[in-house]
Phi, psi and omega in degrees: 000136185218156193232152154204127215041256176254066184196096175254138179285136162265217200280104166327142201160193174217114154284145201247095158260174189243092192348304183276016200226004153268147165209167187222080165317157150186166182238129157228193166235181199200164190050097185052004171115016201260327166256122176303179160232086138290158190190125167263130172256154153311152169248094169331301177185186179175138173225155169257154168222120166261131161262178187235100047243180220245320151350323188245356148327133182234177173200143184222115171246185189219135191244145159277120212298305181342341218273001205296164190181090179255018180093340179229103190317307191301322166300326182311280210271030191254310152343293191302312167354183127314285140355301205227294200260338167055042181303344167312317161269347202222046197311315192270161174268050192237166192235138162221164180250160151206056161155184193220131206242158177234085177234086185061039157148181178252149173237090173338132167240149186179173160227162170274122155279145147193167213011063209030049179246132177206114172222180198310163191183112172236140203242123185271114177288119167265346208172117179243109156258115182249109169227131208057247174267009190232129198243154175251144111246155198243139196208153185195138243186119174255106175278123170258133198266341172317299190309347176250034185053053174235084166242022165294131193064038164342123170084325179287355200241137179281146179286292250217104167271130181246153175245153186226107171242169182210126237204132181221158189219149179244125180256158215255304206209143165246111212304000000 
């Protein structure tokens, strides 16, 4: 295990993360940019594979798209829709990785699907914690929802969501 600033590497291996005990925020804005949004998705399931060299790390997680949740039903379920997220075809979310770049901090380089649209996605590591078997992180990611073809309601909708997930994983195996 090696450590730099907030970011300790942990042991290689695989780790499980754990729905309940994650969560994947994220904020944009709506009605011309002038009001905010929070909102939270569900985490489906998630494995980490730490790898030796660390570089070569992967990650595969699974989001339930279904899961969106800003506190205002009618927005959900305009979310859930057709218009945007069309979860009725398209339940899942997922982002995998296959490295990790270390360019003035660490990044997952990987990608993101949504609705079986998959495009680049770099998840910027803020903060790696280890204790035992247990890994904690904190990670955080600016989504343009254009790029995956969600471009409903221009201007009344924010184009660009950032997200803060915070994540706990258990490992499974040691490599």
């Amino acid at each position: 295990m090696t450590s730099t600033e907030t970011v300790t590497v942990p042991t290689a291996g695989t780790y499980r993360i754990e729905p309940g005990e994650s969560t994947i925020s994220f904020a944009t804005r709506h009605l011309f940019g002038l009001a905010p949004v929070r909102g939270t998705f569900a985490l489906r399931d998630g494995v980490v594979h730490v790898a030796s060299p660390a570089d070569l790390s992967t990650v595969r997680a699974t989001i339930d798209a279904g899961s969106v949740d800003t506190g205002v039903a009618a927005r959900d379920n305009t979310v859930r829709s057709r218009q945007y997220l069309d979860v009725a075809r398209h339940p899942d979310i997922t982002f995998t990785a296959n490295g990790v770049a270390r360019d003035g901090g660490w990044a997952l380089r990987g990608e993101l699907t949504v609705r079986d649209r998959a495009e680049p996605l770099d998840v910027r590591i803020d903060e790696v914690r280890v204790l035992d078997d247990r890994l904690r992180v904190r990670a955080s990611a600016e989504v343009d929802r254009y790029v995956w073809g969600v471009t409903a309601m221009k201007g009344m909708t924010g184009r660009r969501l950032r997200f803060a997930l915070s994540l706990s994983a258990t490992q499974v195996s040691i490599a």
